[in-house]
LOMAR-184729 format. One record per residue (C-alpha): x, y, z. Coordinates in Angstrom, 1 decimal. Example, Ala and Ser with C-alpha at 12.3 -4.5 7.8 and 13.67 -1.06 7.14 Angstrom:
LOMAR-184729
> xx | yy | zz
> 12.3 | -4.5 | 7.8 .
> 13.7 | -1.1 | 7.1 .
//
This chain:
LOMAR-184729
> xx | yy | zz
> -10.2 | -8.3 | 15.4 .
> -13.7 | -7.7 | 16.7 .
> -16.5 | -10.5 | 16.1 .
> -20.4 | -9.3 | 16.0 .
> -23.1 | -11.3 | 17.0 .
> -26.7 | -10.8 | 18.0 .
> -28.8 | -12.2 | 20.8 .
> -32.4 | -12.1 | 21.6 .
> -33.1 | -12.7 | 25.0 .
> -33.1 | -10.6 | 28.6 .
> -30.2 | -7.9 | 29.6 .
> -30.1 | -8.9 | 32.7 .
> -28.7 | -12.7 | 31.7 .
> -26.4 | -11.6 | 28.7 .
> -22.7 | -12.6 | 30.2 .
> -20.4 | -9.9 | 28.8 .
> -17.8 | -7.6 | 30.0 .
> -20.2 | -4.1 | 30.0 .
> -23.2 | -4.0 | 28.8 .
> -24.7 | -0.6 | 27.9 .
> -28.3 | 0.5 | 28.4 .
> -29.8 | 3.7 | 27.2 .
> -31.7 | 6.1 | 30.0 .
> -34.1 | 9.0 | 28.6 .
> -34.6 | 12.2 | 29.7 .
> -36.6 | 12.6 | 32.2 .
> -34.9 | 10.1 | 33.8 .
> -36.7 | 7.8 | 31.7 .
> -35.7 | 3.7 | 31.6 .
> -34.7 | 2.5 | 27.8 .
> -34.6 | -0.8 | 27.2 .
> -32.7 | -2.9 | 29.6 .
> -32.4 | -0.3 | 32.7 .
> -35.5 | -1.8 | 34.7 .
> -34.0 | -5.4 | 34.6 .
> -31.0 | -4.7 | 35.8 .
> -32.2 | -2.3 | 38.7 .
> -29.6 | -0.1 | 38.1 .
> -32.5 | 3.0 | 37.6 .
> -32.3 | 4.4 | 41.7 .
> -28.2 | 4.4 | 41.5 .
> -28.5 | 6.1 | 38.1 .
> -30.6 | 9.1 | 39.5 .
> -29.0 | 8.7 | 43.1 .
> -26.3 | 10.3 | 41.0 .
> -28.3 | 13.9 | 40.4 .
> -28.6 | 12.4 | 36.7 .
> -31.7 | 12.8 | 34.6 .
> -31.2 | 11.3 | 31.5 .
> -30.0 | 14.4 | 29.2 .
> -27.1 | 13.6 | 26.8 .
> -23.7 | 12.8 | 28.4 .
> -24.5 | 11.7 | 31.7 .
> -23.2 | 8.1 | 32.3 .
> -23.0 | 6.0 | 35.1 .
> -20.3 | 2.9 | 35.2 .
> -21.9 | 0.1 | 37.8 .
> -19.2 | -2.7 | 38.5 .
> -20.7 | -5.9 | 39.7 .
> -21.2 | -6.1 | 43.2 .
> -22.1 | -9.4 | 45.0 .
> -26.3 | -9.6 | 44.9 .
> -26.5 | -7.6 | 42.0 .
> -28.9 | -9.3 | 39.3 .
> -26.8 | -9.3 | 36.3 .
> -24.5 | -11.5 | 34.6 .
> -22.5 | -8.8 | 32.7 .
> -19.4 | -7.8 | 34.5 .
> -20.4 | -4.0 | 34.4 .
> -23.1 | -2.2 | 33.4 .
> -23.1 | 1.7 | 31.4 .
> -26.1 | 3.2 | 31.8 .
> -25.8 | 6.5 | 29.1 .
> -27.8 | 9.2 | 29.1 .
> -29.3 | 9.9 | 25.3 .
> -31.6 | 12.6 | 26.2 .
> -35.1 | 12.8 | 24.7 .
> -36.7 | 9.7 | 23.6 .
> -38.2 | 11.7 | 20.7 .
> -36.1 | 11.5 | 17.8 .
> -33.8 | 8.6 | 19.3 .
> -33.5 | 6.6 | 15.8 .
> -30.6 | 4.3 | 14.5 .
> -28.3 | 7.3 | 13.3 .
> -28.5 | 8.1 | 17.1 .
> -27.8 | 5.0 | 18.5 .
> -24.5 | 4.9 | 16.4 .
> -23.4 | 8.4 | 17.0 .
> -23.4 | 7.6 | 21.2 .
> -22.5 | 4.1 | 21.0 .
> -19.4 | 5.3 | 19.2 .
> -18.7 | 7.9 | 21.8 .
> -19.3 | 5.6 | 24.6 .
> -16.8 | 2.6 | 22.8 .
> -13.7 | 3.6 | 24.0 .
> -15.5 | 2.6 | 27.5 .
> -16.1 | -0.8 | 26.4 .
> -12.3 | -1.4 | 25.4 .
> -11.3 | -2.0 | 28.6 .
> -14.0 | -4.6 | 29.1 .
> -13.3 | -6.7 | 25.5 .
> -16.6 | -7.8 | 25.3 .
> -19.7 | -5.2 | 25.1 .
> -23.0 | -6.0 | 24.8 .
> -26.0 | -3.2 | 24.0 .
> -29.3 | -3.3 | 24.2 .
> -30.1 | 0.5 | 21.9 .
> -31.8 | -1.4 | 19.1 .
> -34.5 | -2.3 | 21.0 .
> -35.4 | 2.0 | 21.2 .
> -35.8 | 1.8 | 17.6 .
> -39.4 | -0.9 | 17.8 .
> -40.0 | -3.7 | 15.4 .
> -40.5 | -1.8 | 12.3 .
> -36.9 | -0.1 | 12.3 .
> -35.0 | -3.6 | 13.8 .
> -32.6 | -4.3 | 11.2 .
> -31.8 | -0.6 | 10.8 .
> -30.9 | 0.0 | 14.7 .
> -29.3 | -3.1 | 14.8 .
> -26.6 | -2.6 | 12.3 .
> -26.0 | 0.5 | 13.3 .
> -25.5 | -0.3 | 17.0 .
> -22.8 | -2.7 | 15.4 .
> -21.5 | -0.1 | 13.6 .
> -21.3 | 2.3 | 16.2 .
> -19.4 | 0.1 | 18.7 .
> -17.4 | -1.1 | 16.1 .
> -16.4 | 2.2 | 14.4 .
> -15.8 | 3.9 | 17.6 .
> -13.5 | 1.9 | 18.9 .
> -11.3 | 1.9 | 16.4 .
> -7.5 | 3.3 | 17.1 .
> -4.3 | 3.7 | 14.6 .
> -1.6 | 2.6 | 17.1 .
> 0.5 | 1.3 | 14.7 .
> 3.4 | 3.3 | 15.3 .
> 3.2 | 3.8 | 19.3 .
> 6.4 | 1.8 | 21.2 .
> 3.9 | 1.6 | 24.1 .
> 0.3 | 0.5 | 22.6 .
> -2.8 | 0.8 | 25.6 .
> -3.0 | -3.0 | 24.8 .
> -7.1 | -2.5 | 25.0 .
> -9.4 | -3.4 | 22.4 .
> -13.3 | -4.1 | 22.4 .
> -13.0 | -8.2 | 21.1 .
> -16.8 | -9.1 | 20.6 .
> -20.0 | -6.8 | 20.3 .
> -23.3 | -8.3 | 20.8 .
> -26.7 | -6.8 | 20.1 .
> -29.4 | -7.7 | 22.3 .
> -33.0 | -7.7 | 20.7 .
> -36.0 | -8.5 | 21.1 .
> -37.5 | -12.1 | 21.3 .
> -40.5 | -11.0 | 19.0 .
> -38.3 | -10.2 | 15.5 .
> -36.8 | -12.1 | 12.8 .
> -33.6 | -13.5 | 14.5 .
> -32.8 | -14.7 | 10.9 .
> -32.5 | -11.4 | 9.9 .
> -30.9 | -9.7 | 12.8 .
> -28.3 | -11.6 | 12.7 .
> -27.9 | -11.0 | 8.8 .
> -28.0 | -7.3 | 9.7 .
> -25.0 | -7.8 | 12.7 .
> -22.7 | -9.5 | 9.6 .
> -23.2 | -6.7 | 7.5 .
> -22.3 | -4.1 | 10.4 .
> -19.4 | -6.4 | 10.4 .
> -17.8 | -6.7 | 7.2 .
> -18.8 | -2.4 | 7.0 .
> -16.7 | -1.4 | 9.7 .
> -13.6 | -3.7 | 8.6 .
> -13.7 | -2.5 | 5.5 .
> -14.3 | 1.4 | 7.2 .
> -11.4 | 0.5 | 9.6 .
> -8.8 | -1.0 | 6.6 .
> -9.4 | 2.5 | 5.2 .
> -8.6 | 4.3 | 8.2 .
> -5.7 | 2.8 | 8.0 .
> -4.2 | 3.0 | 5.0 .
> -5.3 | 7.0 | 5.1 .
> -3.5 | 7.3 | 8.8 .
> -0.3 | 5.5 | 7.6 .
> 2.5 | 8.2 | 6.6 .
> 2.8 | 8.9 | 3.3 .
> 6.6 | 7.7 | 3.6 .
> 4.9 | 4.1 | 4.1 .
> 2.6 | 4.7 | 1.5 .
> 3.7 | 5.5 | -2.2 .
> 1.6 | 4.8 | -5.0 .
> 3.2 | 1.2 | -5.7 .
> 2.8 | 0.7 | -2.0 .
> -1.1 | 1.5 | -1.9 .
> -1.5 | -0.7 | -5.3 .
> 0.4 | -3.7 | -3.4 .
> -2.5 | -3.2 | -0.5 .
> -4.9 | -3.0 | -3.5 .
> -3.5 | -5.8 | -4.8 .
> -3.2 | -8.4 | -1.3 .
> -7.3 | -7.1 | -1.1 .
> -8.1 | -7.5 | -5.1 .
> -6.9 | -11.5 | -3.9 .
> -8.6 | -12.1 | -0.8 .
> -11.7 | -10.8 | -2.2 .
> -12.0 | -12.4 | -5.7 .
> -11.6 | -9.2 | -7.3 .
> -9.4 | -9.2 | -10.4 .
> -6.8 | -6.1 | -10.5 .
> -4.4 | -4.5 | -12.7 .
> -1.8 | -2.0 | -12.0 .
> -0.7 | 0.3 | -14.8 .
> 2.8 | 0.9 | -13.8 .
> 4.7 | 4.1 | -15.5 .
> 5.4 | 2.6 | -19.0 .
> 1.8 | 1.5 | -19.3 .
> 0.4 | 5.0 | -17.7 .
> 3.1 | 6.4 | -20.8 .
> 1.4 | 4.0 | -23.8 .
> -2.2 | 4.3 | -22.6 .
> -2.0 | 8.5 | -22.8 .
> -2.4 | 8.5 | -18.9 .
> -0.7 | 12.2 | -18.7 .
> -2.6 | 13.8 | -16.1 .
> -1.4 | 10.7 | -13.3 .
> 2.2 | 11.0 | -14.9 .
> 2.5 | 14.9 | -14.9 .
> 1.4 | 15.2 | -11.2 .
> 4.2 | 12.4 | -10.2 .
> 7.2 | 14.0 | -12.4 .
> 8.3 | 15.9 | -9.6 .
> 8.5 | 12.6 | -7.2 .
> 11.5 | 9.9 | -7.0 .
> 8.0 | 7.3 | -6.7 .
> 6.4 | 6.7 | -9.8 .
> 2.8 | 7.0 | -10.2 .
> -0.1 | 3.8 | -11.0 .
> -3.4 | 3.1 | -11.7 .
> -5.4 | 0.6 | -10.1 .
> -7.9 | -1.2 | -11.6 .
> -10.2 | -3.4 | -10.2 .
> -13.2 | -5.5 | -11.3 .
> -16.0 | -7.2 | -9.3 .
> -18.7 | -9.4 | -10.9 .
> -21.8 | -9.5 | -8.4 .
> -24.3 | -9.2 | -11.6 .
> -23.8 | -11.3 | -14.5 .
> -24.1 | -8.8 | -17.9 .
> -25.4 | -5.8 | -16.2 .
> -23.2 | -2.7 | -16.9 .
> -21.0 | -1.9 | -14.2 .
> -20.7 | 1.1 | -11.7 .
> -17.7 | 2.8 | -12.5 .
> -15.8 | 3.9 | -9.3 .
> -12.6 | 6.8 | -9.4 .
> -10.9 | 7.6 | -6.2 .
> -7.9 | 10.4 | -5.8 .
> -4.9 | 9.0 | -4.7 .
> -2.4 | 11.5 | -4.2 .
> -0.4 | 9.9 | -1.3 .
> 1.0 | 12.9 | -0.4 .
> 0.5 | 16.3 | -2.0 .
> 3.0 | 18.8 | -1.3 .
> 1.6 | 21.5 | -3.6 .
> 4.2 | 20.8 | -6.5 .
> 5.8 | 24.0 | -7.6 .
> 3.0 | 25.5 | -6.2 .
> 4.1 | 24.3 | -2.6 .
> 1.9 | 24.6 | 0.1 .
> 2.6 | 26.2 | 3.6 .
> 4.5 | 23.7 | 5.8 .
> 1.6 | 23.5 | 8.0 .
> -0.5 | 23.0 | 5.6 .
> 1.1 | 19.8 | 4.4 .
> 0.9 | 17.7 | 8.4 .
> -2.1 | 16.1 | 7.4 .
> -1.3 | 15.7 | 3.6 .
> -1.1 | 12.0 | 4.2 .
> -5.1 | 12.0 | 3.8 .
> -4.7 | 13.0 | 0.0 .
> -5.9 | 9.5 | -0.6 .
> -8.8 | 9.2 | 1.3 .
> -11.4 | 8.8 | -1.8 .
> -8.6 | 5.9 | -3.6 .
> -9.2 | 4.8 | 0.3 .
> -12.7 | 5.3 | 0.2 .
> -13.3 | 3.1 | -3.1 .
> -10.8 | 0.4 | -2.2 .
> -12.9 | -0.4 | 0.4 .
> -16.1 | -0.1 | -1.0 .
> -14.9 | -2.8 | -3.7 .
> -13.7 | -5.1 | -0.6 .
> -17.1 | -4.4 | 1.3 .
> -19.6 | -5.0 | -1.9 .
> -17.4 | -7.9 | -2.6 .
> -17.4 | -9.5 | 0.7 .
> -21.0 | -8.8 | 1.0 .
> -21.9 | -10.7 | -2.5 .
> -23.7 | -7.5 | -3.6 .
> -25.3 | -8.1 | -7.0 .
> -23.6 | -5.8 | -9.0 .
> -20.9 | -5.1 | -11.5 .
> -18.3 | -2.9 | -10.2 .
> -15.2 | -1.4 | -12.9 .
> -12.5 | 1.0 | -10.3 .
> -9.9 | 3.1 | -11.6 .
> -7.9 | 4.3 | -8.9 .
> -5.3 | 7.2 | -10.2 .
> -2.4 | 7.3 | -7.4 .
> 0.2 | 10.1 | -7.9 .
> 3.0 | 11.6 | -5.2 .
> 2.9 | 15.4 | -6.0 .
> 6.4 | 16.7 | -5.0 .
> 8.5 | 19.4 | -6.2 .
> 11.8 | 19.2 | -7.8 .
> 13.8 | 20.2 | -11.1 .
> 11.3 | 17.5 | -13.2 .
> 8.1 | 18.7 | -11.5 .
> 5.1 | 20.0 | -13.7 .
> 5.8 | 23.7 | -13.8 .
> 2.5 | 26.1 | -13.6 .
> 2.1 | 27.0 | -17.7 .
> 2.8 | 23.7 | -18.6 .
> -0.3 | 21.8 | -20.8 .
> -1.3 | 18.6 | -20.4 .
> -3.0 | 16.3 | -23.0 .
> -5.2 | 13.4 | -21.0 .
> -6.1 | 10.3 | -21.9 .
> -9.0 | 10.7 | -24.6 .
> -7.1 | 13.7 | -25.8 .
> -8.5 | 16.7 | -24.1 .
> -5.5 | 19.5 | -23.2 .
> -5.7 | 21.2 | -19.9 .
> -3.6 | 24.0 | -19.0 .
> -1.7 | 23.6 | -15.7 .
> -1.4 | 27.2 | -13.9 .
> -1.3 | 25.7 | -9.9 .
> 0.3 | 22.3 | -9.5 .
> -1.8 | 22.3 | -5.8 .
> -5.3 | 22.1 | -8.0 .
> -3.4 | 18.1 | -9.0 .
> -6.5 | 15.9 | -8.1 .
> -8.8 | 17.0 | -10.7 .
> -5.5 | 16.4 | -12.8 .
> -5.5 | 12.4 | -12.0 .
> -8.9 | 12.2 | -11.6 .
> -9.7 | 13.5 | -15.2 .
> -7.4 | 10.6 | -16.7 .
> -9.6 | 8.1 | -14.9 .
> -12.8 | 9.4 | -15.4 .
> -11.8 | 9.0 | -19.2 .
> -10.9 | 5.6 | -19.3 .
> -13.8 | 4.7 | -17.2 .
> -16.1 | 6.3 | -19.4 .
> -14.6 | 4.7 | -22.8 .
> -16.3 | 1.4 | -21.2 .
> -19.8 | 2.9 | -21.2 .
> -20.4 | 2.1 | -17.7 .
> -24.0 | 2.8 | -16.5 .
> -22.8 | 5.4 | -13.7 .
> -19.9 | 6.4 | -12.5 .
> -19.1 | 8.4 | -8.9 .
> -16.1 | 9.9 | -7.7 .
> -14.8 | 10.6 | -4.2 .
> -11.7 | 13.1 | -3.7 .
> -10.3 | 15.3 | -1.1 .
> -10.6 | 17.7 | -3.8 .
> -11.2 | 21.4 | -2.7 .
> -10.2 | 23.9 | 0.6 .
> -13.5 | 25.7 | -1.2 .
> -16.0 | 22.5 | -0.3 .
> -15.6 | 22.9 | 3.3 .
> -15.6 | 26.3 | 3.1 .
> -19.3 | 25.8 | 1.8 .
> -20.1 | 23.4 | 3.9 .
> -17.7 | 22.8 | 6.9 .
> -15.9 | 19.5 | 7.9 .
> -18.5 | 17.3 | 8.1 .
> -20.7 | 17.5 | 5.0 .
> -19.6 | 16.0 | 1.6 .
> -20.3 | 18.1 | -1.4 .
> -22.2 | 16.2 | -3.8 .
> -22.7 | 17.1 | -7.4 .
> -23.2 | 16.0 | -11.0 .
> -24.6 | 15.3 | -14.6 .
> -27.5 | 13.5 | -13.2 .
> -30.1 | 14.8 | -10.3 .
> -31.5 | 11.8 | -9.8 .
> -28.5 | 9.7 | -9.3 .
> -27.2 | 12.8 | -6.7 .
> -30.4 | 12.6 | -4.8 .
> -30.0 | 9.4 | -4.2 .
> -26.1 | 9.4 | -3.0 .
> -27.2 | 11.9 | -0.8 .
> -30.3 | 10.0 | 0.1 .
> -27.9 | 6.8 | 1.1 .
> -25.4 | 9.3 | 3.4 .
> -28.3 | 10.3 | 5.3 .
> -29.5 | 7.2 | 6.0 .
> -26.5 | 5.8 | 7.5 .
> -25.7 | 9.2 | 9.2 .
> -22.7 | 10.8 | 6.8 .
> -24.7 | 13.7 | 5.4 .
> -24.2 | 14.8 | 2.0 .
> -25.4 | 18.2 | 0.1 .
> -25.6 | 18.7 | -3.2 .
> -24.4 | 21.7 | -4.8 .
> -24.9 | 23.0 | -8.4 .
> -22.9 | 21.9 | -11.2 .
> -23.7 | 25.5 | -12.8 .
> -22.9 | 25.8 | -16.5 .
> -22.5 | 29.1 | -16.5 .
> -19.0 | 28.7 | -14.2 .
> -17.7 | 26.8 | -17.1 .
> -16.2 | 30.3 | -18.6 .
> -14.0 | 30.5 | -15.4 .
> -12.1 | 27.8 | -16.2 .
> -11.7 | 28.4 | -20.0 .
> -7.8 | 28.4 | -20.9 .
> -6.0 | 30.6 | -23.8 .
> -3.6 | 28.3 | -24.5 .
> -5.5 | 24.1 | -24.2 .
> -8.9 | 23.4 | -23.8 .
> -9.7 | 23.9 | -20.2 .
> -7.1 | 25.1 | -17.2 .
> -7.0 | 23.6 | -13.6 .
> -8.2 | 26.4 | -11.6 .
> -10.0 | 29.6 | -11.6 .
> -10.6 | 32.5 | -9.6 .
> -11.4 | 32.2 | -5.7 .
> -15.4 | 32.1 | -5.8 .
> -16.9 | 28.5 | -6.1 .
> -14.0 | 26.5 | -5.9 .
> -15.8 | 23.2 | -6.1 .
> -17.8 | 24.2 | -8.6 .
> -15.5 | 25.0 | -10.7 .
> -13.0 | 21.6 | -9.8 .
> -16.3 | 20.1 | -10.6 .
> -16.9 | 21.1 | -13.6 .
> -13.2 | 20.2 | -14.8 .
> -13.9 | 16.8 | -13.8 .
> -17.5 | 17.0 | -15.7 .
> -15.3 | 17.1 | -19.7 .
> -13.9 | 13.8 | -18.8 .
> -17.3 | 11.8 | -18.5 .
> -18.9 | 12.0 | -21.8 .
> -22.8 | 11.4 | -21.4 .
> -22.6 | 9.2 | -18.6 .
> -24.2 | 9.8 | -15.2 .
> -22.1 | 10.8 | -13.3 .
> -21.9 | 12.0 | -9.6 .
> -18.4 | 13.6 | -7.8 .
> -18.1 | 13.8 | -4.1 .
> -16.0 | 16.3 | -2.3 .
> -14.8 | 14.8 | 0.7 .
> -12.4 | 17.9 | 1.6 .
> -14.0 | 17.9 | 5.3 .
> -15.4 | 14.7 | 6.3 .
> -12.6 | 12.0 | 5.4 .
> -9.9 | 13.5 | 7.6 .
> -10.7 | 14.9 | 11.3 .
> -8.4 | 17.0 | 13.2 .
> -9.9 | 15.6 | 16.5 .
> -12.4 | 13.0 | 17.4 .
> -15.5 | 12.5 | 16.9 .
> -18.4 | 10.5 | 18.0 .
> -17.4 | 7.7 | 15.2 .
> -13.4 | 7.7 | 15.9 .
> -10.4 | 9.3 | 17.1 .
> -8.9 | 11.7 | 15.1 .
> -7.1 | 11.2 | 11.9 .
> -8.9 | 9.3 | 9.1 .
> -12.6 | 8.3 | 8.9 .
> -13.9 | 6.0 | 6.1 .
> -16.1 | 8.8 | 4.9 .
> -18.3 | 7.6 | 2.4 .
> -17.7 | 4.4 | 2.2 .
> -20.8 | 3.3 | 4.3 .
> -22.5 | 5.7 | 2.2 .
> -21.5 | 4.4 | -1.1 .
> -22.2 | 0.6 | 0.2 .
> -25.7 | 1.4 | 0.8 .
> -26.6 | 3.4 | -2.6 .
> -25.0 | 0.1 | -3.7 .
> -27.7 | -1.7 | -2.0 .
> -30.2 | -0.1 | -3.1 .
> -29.2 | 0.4 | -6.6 .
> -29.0 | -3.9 | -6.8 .
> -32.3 | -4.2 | -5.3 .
> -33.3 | -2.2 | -7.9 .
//
């Protein structure tokens, strides 16, 4: 468990493990470099300050620092340095700081007064979310861990809200990590009553009320989509649903996440290669369980109303069989020609209940489409929907905190690809725009709410690391969805 804290104060007295100061091109000293005199060993090693180029100074008697060991990292040019950047290498440079337990960083004081609180919960968030690892299931662990993270500032801002800013960095990356893990855990660990128990142990610690429909309620309540994707499995499907009070009668943001814990293509199986990461199917019923525990944990003033639609799509004699027609809850038919187009299938079910409640928005995350990162690669969410406004903004919020987001059209006139013979609207259509068209499947369910979906196909699973985390599972977008929520309560 790592603890955050923030101090104000000079680098050169801040007793830590490794502390880690920035160096500019040119070389150029950031914040922190000067005091601990570390500037002539830095260049002394041919570095100037361009991206990459570390140096690790153990403590040496006579040197005129308290920490243990001192990083200096290169970050290039100073131009341009601003709190996204400061994340994005202090996450690269965490695994570092694991084998000191306690790190100390003194980026946020690159960003100046004006961006304080910004640089310094991402700083936390970087160090936090970087050092993150799933080792949950090695016999022979590496044991290290970074314990504590403290952000140095500067004596001139609010310490007040610095430290508020730290806390919030805090509860974000458990909530980010908590998600990594329940995406990383095999899908032979996680069935759908087995990711509604975590939902459930969460849902109490947090003070959030949930419900799981189990099978005979998904039956009663016309829930067909979620039970026709889980015929084929020996686990039966749920729903979760989850409710958090932050706003007294405001109407709620209505959350849906896709919870397919594993998705083996149905009838329509998937190459076997194809299926090694199909553990991440889950990653937006992930994504939205955490963003429930984060809001929660954070007070945010809002009302929150989840449905979370968990199915394990499997094939066997009882599996939906491509032909077969569906009727969802609300009553709208939909024509089933590949059981591997199943999200949109879960998703529609809980889009419909959500929107019976007449929530005043309601966003979506799924690992929906193969055609989303085709559009837009691995690391950019697709972002569409009803409402431009309410899209701009998502997007707005993922750049802010550095998971960028596009928007793409919902075009109308892609509605006649997915027009069925036989029921009202089929699962799939032909091969060109693929997320359009999942998108505008999922657009029948919502009625005339606003209503945003969010492709995470690319960004919530990575097949190697990144600057943010090893490989495997990545949180993506809860930190996103946390600050629209922000700034949708300030509002």
């Amino acid at each position: 468990m790592t603890t955050f804290s923030y101090a104000a104060g000079s680098a050169r007295e801040v007793a830590t493990g490794l502390l880690v100061v920035p160096v500019f091109e040119g070389p150029e000293p950031g914040p922190g470099v000067r005091e601990t005199r570390l500037l002539d060993a830095y260049t002394a090693a041919r570095h100037t300050g361009k991206k990459g180029e570390h140096l690790l100074v153990t403590k040496r008697r006579g040197d005129r620092f308290a920490a243990d060991a001192v990083l200096l990292v290169g970050v290039g040019p100073k131009d341009g340095f601003d709190a996204n950047a400061m994340r994005r290498v202090l996450g690269r440079v965490a695994g570092t700081g694991r084998r000191f337990g306690a790190v100390a960083t003194t980026f946020a004081q690159a960003a100046g007064a004006r961006q304080a609180t910004e640089a310094v919960q991402a700083c936390a968030e970087g160090m936090g979310l970087g050092a993150y690892r799933f080792d949950r299931y090695r016999s022979d662990p590496d044991g290290t861990a970074i314990t504590k993270v403290t952000v140095v500032g500067s004596a001139r801002w609010d310490a007040k809200a610095m430290k508020a800013a730290v806390k919030r960095a805090g509860t974000i990356v458990e909530a980010v990590c908590w998600a990594r893990d329940l995406v990383n855990t095999p899908a032979g660990d996680l069935p759908p009553a087995a990711l509604a128990d975590a939902a459930k142990a969460m849902a109490k610690q947090a003070e959030v009320t949930c419900k799981v429909w189990t099978e005979t309620q998904l039956k009663a309540g016309g829930f067909n989509g979620i039970l026709g994707v889980g015929k084929g499995s020996a686990n039966p499907p749920r729903m979760i649903e989850l409710t958090y009070r932050g706003a007294g009668r405001r109407k709620p943001v209505g959350l849906v996440g896709k919870g397919i814990t594993f998705d083996s293509g149905g009838l329509s199986l998937k190459p076997g290669d194809a299926m090694e990461t199909m553990k991440c199917d889950m990653g937006g019923a992930a994504a939205m369980l955490a963003t429930i525990k984060a809001a929660a944990a954070l007070k945010l003033k809002v009302n929150i109303h989840a449905a979370i639609a968990c199915s394990e799509n499997m094939p066997s004699g009882t599996a939906q069989r491509p032909g077969d027609v569906i009727t969802h809850r609300g009553g709208t038919t939909s024509e089933v020609l590949n059981t591997d187009a199943e999200g949109r299938l879960v998703m529609a079910d809980a889009l419909a209940y959500l929107a019976e409640g007449n929530p005043e928005l309601i966003i979506d995350a799924a690992t929906l489409t193969g055609a989303c990162m085709v559009a837009l690669g691995p690391d950019i969410t697709g972002a569409m929907g009803t409402d431009d406004d309410l899209v701009r903004r998502i997007v707005a919020a993922g750049a802010t905190v550095g998971e960028p987001t596009w928007q793409l059209p919902l075009h109308a006139a892609y509605r006649s690809m997915i027009e069925s013979k036989v029921a009202d609207i089929k699962n799939i259509g032909k091969r060109w725009g693929g997320a359009i068209t999942a998108g505008l499947f999922l657009r029948e369910f919502v009625g005339d709410t606003p209503w945003c979906h969010l492709d995470i196909a690319g960004p919530a699973f990575r097949e190697s690391a990144d600057d943010l985390g090893p490989a495997g599972a990545t949180g993506v977008p809860i930190r996103t969805l946390i600050r629209f929520l922000e700034e949708h309560a300030a509002a």
